[in-house]
N, C-alpha and C positions, 0 to 999 in steps of 0.2 A: 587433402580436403580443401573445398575451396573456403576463401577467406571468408565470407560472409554467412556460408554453411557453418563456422567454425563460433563464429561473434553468438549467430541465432543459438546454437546449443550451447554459448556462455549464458544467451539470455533465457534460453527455457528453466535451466536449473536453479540460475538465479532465484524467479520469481515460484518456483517449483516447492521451494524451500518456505517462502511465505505462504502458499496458500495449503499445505499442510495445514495450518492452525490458525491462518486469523479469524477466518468464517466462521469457527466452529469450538473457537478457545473459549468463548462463553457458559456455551453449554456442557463442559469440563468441570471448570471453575464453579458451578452453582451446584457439581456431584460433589467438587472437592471442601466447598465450607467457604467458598470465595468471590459468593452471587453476587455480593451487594457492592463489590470489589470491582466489578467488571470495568467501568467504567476507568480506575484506576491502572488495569492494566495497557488498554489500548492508550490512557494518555503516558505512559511510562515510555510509549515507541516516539511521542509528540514532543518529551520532556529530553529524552537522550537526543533527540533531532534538532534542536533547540542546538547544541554545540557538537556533537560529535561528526557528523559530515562538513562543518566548515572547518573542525578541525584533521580528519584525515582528507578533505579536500587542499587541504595546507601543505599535508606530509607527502599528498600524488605530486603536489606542484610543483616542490621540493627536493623530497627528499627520497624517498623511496616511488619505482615504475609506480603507476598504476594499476596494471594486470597483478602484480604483484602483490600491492597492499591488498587490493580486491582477495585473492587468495587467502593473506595473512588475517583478514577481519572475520571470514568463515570457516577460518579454522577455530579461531575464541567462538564465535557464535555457535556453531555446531556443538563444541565439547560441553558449554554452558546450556546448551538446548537440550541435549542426552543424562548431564544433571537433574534437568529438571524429568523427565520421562523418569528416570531411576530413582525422584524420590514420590513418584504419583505408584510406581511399582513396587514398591514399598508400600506404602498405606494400604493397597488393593483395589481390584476394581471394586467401582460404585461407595469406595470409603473416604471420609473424609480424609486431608493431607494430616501427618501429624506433624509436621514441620514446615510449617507455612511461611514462617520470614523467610527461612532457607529457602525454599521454592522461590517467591517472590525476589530473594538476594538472586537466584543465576537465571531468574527472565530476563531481570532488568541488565546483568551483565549479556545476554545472549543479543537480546536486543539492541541495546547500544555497540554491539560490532555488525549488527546485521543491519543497520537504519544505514550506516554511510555507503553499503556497497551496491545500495541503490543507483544514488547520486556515480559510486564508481565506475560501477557499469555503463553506465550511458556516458562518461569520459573515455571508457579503455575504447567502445566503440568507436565515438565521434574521432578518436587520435587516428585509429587504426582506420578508419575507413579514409578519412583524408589524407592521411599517409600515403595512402593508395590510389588516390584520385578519381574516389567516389564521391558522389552526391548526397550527405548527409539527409536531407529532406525530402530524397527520392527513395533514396536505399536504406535508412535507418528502420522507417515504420516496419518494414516486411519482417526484418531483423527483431524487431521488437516486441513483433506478433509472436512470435514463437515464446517468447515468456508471460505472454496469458495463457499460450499452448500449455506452458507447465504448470501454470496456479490453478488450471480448470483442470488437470491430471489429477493432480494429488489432492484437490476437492474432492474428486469422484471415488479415489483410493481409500481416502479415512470417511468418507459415506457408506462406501460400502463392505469398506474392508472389516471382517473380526477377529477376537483371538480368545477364545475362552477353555474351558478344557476339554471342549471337543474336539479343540486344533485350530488352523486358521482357514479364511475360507472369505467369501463374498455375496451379501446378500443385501436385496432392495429391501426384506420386509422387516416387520419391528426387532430389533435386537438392542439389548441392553449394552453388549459385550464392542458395536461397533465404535473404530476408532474417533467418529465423530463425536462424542462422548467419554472420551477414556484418554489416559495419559498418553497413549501409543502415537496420538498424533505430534507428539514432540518428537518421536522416536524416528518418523519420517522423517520430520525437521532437518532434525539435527544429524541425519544418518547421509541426506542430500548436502549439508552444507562443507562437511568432510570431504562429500565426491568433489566439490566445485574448486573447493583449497587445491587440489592434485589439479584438477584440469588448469587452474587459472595459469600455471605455470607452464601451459603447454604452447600460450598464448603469444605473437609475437610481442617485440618489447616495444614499447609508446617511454622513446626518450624525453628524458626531464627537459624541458626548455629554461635556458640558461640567458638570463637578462645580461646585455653588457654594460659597462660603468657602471657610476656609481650606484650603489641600491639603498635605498630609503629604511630606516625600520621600518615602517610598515610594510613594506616588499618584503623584507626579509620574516616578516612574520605571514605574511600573504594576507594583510587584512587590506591590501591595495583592492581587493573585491567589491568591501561594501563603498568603493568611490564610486559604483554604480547608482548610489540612491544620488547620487548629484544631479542626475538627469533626471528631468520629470516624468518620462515617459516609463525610465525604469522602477522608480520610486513607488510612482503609483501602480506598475505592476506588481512588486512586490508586496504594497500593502492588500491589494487587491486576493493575491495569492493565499496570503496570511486568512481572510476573512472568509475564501472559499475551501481553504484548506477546514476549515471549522466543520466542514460537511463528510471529510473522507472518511473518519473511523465509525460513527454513526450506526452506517449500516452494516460496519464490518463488526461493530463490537455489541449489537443488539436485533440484528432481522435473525440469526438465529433463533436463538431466545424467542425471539415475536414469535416465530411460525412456527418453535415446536411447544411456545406454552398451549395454543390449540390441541395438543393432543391431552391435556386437564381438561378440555371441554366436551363431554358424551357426542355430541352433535359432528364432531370434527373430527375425533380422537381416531379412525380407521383410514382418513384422510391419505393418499401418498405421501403429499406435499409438507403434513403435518410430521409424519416422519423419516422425512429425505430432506431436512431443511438444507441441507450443502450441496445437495444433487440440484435444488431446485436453485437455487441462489449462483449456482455456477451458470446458470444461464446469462448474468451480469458479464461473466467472463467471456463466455461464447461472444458475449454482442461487442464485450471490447477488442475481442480480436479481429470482427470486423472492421469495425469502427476507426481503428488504428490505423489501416491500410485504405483510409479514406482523408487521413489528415493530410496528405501532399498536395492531394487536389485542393481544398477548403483554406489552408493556411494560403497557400500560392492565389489561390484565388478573393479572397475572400476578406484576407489578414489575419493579425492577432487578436483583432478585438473583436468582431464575427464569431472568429471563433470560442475565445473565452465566452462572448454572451449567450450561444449554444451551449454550454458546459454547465453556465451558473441555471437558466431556464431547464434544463432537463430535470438536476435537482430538484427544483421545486415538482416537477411528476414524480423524477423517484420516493421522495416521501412523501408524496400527496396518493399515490397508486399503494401503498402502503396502507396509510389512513383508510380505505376504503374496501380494500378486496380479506379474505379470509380463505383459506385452503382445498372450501369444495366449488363446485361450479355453479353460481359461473364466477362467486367471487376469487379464485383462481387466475383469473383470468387478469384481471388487476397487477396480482404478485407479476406474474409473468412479465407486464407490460412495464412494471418498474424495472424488473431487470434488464430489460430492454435496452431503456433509455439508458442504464446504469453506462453505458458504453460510450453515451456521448458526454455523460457527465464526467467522467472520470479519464478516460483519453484527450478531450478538447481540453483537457487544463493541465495535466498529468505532463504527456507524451508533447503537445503543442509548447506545452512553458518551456519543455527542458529546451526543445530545437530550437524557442526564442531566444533564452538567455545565451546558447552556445554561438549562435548568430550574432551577440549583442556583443560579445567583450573579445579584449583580445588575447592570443594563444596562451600567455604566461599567467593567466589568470583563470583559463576556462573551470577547471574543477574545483578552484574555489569560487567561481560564480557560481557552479553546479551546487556546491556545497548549501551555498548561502539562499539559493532558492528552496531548498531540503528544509532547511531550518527556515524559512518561512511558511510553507505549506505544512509539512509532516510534521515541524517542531513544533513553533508559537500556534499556526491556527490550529492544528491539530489536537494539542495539548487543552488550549481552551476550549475548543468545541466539544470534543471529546468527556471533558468534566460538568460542561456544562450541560451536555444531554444526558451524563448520567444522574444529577440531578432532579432533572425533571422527571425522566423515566422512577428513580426512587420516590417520586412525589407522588405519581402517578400509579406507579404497580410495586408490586409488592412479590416477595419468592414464597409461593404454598407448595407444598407439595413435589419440589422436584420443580416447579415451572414459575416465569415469572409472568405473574396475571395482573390484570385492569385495564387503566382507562390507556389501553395504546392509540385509538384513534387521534386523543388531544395530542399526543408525542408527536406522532408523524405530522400532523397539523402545525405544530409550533415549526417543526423545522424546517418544512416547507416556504412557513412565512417566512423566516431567515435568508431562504437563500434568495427567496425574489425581492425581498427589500435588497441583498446585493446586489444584486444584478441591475436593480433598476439604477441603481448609485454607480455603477460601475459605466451605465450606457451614459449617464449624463458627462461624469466628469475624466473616461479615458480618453486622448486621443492622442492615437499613434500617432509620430512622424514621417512623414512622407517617403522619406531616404532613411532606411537603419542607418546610425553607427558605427562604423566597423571597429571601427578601437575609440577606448577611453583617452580622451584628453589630458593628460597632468599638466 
């Protein structure tokens, strides 16, 4: 099989594996007794990302392959992710969990192996394609498309998929019994991240890079990584990272929720949209698989900072198009154009950061720079933003019924404001270097 055939179907199952459940782990959690919670689960991916990918970005650098560790983190994440499925099967469909710290105890273990193999992934590639004497910033993107191939799969799988005791089956129209609502979607999760464990080891080997002479404790710990904040150019991208990272879980931990509390409202309640919230929301992923095989040109052309400022400005539509549209037509129409944009929001800073930093440092460091950008994005900003928009959301709506209802226009509105005050901050005081880097100075 050819090599980059081979990377793309690590990166479909990869990401295959998250979007089982994050779009859609919401509207679960408020069947299961765990509405007001939500907000704490998505920052629990923010709070393990804070140190667990700088720390297996330590042990790829290290001590154990890469392709390898990647394998060994979803084998834990999976078995922990199928824990949780078997104790949502237990309680039953549409019942609350009767063991809910338990639950919450083997997310947060599931999660915390599946946050680093993010960061992994885009290390086993970048080794493996240069190894080869490919062009990371030409040949990555293509490669990388094919893992929203996967997250837009298994959207579509636990939207439509059921299992009730009629048996299992596929359907667009209202059903109680579908896995977007029910525990079964950890059972995908966790059932794909088993398959990935087996593949990762089919992967060629990306050998450790072994520094000569003396080595520093901090080398030997690989915190030689954050000597990146010494530069200002990377410094202030990473804070920057931090503060736009505050926007990713957002929409992943509450537009469910938004568009299917409309089916509490008579007016809406027959709506597609109102109840296909993951069918509809995957269109975010369609537009980032575009979007993706658009950054060689835009970065090359354009830069890094271009590009991020494209990333931070879309946000403010993604939740300004939010604020405004509702699930019939033409306010429809609006949802749509959020997801849309969602493609340049989330690739121009996502998929551009990681090729930046990989560009930025050198070889004996790379996965713990990868790391360390993880835990600025996914960890610190994500953590905080994450908590902080569950607040306002709890200020703002409230769970009636099965749905969580109010004032969502002010939500989307606040978070809008958010990302354009960054952006505006981010135009004034970035400015790239003329000549990247190639290696860090000691």
């Amino acid at each position: 099989m050819d090599l980059k055939v081979r990377l793309a179907v690590m990166n479909f199952i990869e990401f295959a594996v998250w979007g089982a459940y994050l779009t859609c782990m919401g509207n679960y959690l408020g069947v299961a007794g765990l509405g007001e919670e939500i907000s704490w689960f998505y920052a629990i991916q923010g709070i393990v990302s804070i140190f667990m990918p700088t720390l297996m970005g330590i042990v790829a650098d290290k001590y154990i392959q890469p392709q390898r560790l990647l394998g060994l983190c979803h084998l834990l994440a999976g078995g922990f992710m199928l824990g949780c499925w078997w104790l949502g099967q237990d309680a039953g469909y549409g019942e609350e969990l009767t063991n809910k710290s338990l639950f919450i105890a083997l997310y947060t273990l599931s999660v915390a192996f599946f946050m680093p193999t993010i960061a992994l992934s885009n290390t086993v590639a970048f080794t493996i394609l240069k190894k080869n004497g490919f062009d990371t910033v030409k040949d990555f993107p293509p490669i990388r498309v094919l893992g929203t191939v996967g997250f837009i799969a298994t959207m579509w799988v636990v939207n439509c998929a059921y299992l009730d005791e009629t048996g299992f089956g596929f359907t667009l129209a209202e059903n109680d019994y579908k896995f977007q609502y029910t525990y079964m979607q950890f059972f995908v999760s966790g059932l794909l991240s088993i398959l990935l464990f087996v593949y990762c080891f089919s992967l060629p080997d990306c050998p450790l890079v072994k520094k000569e002479g003396n080595v520093s404790l901090s080398e030997s710990l690989g915190l030689n990584a954050f000597r990146l904040f010494k530069r200002r150019q990377m410094a202030l991208f990473f804070i920057f990272s931090a503060l736009l990272g505050m926007c990713l879980q957002v929409t992943n931990g509450f537009a469910g929720p938004f568009i299917t509390s409309f089916k509490g409202v008579p007016e809406f309640a027959d709506t597609f949209a109102a109840n296909n919230a993951t069918l509809l929301t995957s269109i975010s992923q369609i537009s980032e698989a575009l979007c993706i095989l658009m950054i060689p040109f835009f970065q090359k052309r354009f830069g890094i900072k271009v590009v991020m400022l494209m990333s931070m400005f879309a946000w403010v539509f993604r939740f300004g198009f939010f604020g405004i549209g509702n699930p019939a037509m033409p306010g429809v129409i609006f949802f749509i154009l959020s997801c849309i944009v969602y493609g340049v929001a989330f690739d121009f800073f996502n998929v551009s950061g990681g090729i930046f930093v990989d560009q930025e440092c050198e070889p004996n460091i790379k996965a713990s720079a990868q790391g360390l950008f993880m835990m600025m994005t996914n960890g610190l900003g994500a953590t905080i933003g994450t908590l902080a928009a569950g607040e306002i959301v709890n200020t703002y709506c409230q769970w009636e019924n099965g749905f969580l209802n109010g004032d969502w226009q002010t939500c989307w509105f606040v978070f809008a404001s958010f990302a354009l005050v960054v952006g505006i901050c981010f135009a004034l005081v970035f400015k790239p270097e003329q000549k990247p880097i190639k290696e860090i100075k000691h």
